[in-house]
C-alpha positions in Angstrom: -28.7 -52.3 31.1 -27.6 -53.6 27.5 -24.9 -55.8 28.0 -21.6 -54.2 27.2 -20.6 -56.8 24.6 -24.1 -56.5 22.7 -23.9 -51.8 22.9 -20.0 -52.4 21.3 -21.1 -54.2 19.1 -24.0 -51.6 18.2 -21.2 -48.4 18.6 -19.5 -50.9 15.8 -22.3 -51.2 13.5 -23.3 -47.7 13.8 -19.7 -46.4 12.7 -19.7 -48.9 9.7 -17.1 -51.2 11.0 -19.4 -54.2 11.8 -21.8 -56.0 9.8 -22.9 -59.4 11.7 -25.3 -60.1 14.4 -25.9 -57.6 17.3 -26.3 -60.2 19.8 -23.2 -59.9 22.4 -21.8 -62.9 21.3 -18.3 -61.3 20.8 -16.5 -63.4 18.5 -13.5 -63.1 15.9 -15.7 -60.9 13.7 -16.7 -58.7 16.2 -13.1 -58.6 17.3 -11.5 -57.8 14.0 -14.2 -55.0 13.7 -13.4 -53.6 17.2 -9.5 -53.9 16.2 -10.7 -51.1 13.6 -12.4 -48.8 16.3 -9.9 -45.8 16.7 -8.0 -44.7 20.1 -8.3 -48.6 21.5 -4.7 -49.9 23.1 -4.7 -53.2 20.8 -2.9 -54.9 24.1 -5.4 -54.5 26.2 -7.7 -57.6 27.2 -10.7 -58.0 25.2 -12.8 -57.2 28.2 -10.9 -53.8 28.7 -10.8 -53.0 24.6 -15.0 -53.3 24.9 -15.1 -50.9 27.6 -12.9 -48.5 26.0 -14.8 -48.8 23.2 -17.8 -47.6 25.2 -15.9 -45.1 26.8 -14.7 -43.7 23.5 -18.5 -43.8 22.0 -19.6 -41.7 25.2 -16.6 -39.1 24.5 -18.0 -38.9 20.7 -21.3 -37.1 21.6 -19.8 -34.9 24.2 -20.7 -37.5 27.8 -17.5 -37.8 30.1 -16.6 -41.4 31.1 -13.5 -40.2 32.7 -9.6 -41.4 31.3 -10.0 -43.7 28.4 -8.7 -46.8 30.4 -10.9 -49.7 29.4 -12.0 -49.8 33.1 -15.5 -49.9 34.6 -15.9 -47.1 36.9 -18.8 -45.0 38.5 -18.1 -42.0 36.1 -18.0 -44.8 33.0 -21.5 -46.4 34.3 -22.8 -43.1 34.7 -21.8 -41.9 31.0 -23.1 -45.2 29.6 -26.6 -44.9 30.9 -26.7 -41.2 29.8 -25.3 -42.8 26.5 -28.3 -45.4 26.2 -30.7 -42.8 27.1 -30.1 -40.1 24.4 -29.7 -43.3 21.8 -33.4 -43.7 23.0 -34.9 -40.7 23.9 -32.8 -38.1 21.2 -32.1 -35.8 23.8 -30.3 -35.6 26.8 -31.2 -36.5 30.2 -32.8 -34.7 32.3 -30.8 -33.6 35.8 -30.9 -35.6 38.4 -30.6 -34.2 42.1 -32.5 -34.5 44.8 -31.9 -30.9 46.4 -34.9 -30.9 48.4 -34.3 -32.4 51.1 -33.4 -30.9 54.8 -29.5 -30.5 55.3 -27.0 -32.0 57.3 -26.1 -30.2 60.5 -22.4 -29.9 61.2 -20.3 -27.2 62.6 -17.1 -28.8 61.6 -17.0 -27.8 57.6 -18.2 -24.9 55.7 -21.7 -25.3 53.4 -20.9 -26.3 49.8 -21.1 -23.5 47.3 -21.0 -20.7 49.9 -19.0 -17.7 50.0 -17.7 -19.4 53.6 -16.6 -22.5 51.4 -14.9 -20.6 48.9 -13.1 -18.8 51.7 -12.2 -21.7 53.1 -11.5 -23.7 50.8 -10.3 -21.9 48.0 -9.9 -22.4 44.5 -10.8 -25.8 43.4 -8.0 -27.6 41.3 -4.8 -29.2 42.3 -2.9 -26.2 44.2 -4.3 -27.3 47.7 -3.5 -31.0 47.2 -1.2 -33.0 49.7 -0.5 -36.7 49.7 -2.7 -38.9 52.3 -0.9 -42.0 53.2 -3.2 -45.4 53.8 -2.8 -47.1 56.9 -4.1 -50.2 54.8 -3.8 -50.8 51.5 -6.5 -49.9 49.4 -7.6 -51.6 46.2 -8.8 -49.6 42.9 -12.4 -50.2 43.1 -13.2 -51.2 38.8 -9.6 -52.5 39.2 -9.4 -54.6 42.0 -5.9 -56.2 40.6 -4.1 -52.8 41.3 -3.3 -51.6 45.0 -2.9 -47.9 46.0 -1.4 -46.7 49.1 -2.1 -43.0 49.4 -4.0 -40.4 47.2 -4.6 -37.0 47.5 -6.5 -34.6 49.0 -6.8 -31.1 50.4 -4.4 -30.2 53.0 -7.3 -28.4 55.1 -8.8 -32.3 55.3 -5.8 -34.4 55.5 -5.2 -34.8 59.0 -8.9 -35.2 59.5 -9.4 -37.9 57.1 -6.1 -39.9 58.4 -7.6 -39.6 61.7 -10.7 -41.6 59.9 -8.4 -44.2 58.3 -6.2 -45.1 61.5 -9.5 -45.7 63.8 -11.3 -47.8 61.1 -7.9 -49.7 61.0 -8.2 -49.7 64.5 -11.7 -50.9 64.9 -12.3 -53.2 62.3 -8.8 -54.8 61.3 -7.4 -56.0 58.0 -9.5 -58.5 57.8 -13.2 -57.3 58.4 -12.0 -54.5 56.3 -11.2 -56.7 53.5 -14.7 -58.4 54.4 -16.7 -55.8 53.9 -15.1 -54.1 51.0 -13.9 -50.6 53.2 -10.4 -50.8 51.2 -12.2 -50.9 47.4 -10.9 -47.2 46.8 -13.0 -44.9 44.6 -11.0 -42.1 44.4 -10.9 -38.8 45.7 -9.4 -35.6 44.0 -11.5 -35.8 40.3 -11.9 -31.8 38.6 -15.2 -32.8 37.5 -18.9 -32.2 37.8 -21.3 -33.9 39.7 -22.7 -36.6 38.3 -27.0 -35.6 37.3 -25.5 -31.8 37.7 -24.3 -29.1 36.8 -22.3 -28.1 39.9 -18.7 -29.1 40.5 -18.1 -31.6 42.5 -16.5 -31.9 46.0 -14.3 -34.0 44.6 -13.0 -30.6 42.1 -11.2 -29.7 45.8 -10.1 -33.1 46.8 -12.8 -33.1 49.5 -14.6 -36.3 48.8 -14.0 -40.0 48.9 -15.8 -42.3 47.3 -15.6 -46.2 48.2 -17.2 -49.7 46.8 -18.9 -47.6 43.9 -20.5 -51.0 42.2 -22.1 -51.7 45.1 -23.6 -48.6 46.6 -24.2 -46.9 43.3 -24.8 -42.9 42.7 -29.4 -43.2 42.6 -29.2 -46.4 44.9 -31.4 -46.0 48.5 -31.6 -48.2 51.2 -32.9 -50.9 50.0 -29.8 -51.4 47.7 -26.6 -50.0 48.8 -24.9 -52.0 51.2 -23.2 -49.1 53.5 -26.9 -48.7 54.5 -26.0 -52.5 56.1 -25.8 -52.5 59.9 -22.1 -53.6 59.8 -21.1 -50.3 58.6 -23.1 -48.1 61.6 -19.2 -47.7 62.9 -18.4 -46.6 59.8 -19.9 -43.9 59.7 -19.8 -42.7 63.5 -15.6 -42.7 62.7 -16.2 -40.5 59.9 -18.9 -38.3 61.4 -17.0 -37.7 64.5 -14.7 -35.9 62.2 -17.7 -33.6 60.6 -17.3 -35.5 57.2 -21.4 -36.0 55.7 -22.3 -39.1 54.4 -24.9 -38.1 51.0 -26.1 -42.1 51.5 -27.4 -41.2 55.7 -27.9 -38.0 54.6 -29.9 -38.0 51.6 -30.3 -41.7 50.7 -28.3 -41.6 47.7 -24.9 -42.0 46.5 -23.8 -44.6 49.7 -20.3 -44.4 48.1 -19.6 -41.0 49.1 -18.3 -38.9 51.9 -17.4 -35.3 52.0 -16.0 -32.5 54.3 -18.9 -30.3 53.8 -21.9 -29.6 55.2 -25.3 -30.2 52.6 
C-alpha cells in the first residue's frame, strides 16, 4: 500500500492545499499544508494528524473509517484500501465475502441472519448491552499506549464470554498473554456493516470480538495470520467450548474475529 505520508500528501494536492513533491517525505511544507486540511485536532502528533487526514479523505466520498481519531484501526485500513482502489479503478470495489463455504456446526448460538437469531437476539443496537469486566487488562489494539478494562457486550453473551476470559487467564497467565498479543483488544460492540458487505455486522449486537487486528488481518489465510500459529490451538478450544465460531478456523479469513453465532 502507498505509504500514508506519500496518499496525505496526495489528499493535499488534490484539495489545492499542497504544491511540492508527492514523495512522503513530510516536511514543514507538507505540514503547514496539512495544518490547512479541515476537521484535524491541530494537537495531535504528526503521525495521528496524517491518519486523520486519511480518515477524513475516506469520509469525503462516502467510505467509513470509523471515529475520526487519527488512529490506525482495521475499519481505517479497510476504508483506505477501498479509498486507493476507487482513486484507481473509478468505481467502487467489488464485495468481498467468501459465502460459499460449508458452515460451522454448533448448537450453542442461533445462525446469523435467521429468524431464530433475531428471536434471540433481538434488535441490534445498544439496548441489550451490559458491561464485561477484563480479568486482564487489555490494550487498544492501533493504540497500544491506552489500557481498557471492560467493554461491552450483549447480556445474552456476557457470562459466556467471561467464562472465556478467566480460563485463558487461567491457562496462559499474564505473561504468555502479553507474549502473544491475546490482550491487543479490537473491540467489540461497533453498529456497523461488515467489512466487503452489505450485511450488518455481529458486532451491530455486541456479539463479536475482534483481537490483534494488524496481525491477523480481515482477507489474511493461513499462511499469514498468526492465530492460525500452533500456540493459539488453546485458544480457540476455550472459546469453542463456549460455542463462540472462530471466521479464521472456520473460513480462513478474518483470524481477528470471534462470534456467538453459528455461520
Amino acid at each position: 500500500m502507498t505509504s500514508r505520508a506519500h496518499l496525505a500528501q496526495q489528499i493535499l494536492k488534490d484539495a489545492g492545499l499542497y504544491n511540492g513533491k508527492v514523495d512522503g517525505d513530510f516536511g514543514a511544507k507538507s505540514q503547514a499544508s496539512l495544518a490547512k486540511y479541515p476537521g484535524i485536532n491541530p494537537t495531535w502528533s504528526l503521525e495521528r494528524r496524517i491518519v486523520a487526514c486519511l480518515q477524513l479523505a475516506c469520509k469525503s466520498v462516502g467510505l467509513n473509517p470509523g471515529t475520526i481519531d487519527g488512529y490506525w484501526g482495521p475499519g481505517t485500513n479497510t476504508a483506505v484500501e477501498q479509498y486507493l482502489f476507487i482513486k484507481e479503478n473509478k468505481t467502487t470495489p467489488p464485495l468481498w465475502r467468501p459465502e460459499d463455504i460449508a458452515p460451522t456446526v454448533t448448537d450453542v448460538w442461533p445462525k446469523a441472519y435467521t429468524p431464530a437469531f433475531d428471536a434471540f437476539y433481538g434488535p441490534k443496537g445498544e439496548s441489550n448491552l451490559v458491561k464485561l469486566a477484563f480479568p486482564y487488562p487489555m490494550k487498544v489494539a492501533w493504540n497500544t499506549s491506552q489500557k481498557v478494562t471492560s467493554t461491552r457486550c450483549h447480556k445474552k453473551v456476557a457470562d459466556s464470554a467471561s467464562r472465556v476470559f478467566h480460563e485463558v487467564m487461567k491457562h496462559y497467565g499474564q505473561e504468555k498473554i502479553s507474549a502473544l498479543k491475546l490482550d491487543y483488544f479490537g473491540g467489540c460492540y461497533n453498529d456497523r456493516s461488515i467489512r466487503g458487505g452489505t450485511k450488518p455486522s455481529m458486532h451491530s449486537w455486541g456479539i463479536a470480538f475482534d483481537f490483534d487486528p494488524s496481525r491477523n488481518q480481515l482477507k489474511w489465510g493461513r499462511d499469514k495470520a498468526t492465530f492460525a500459529l500452533p500456540e493459539y490451538d488453546a485458544w480457540w478450544r476455550i472459546w469453542e467450548a463456549e460455542g463462540w465460531v472462530s471466521l479464521g478456523r472456520a473460513r480462513n479469513f478474518d483470524w481477528m474475529h470471534v462470534q456467538a453465532a453459528t455461520i
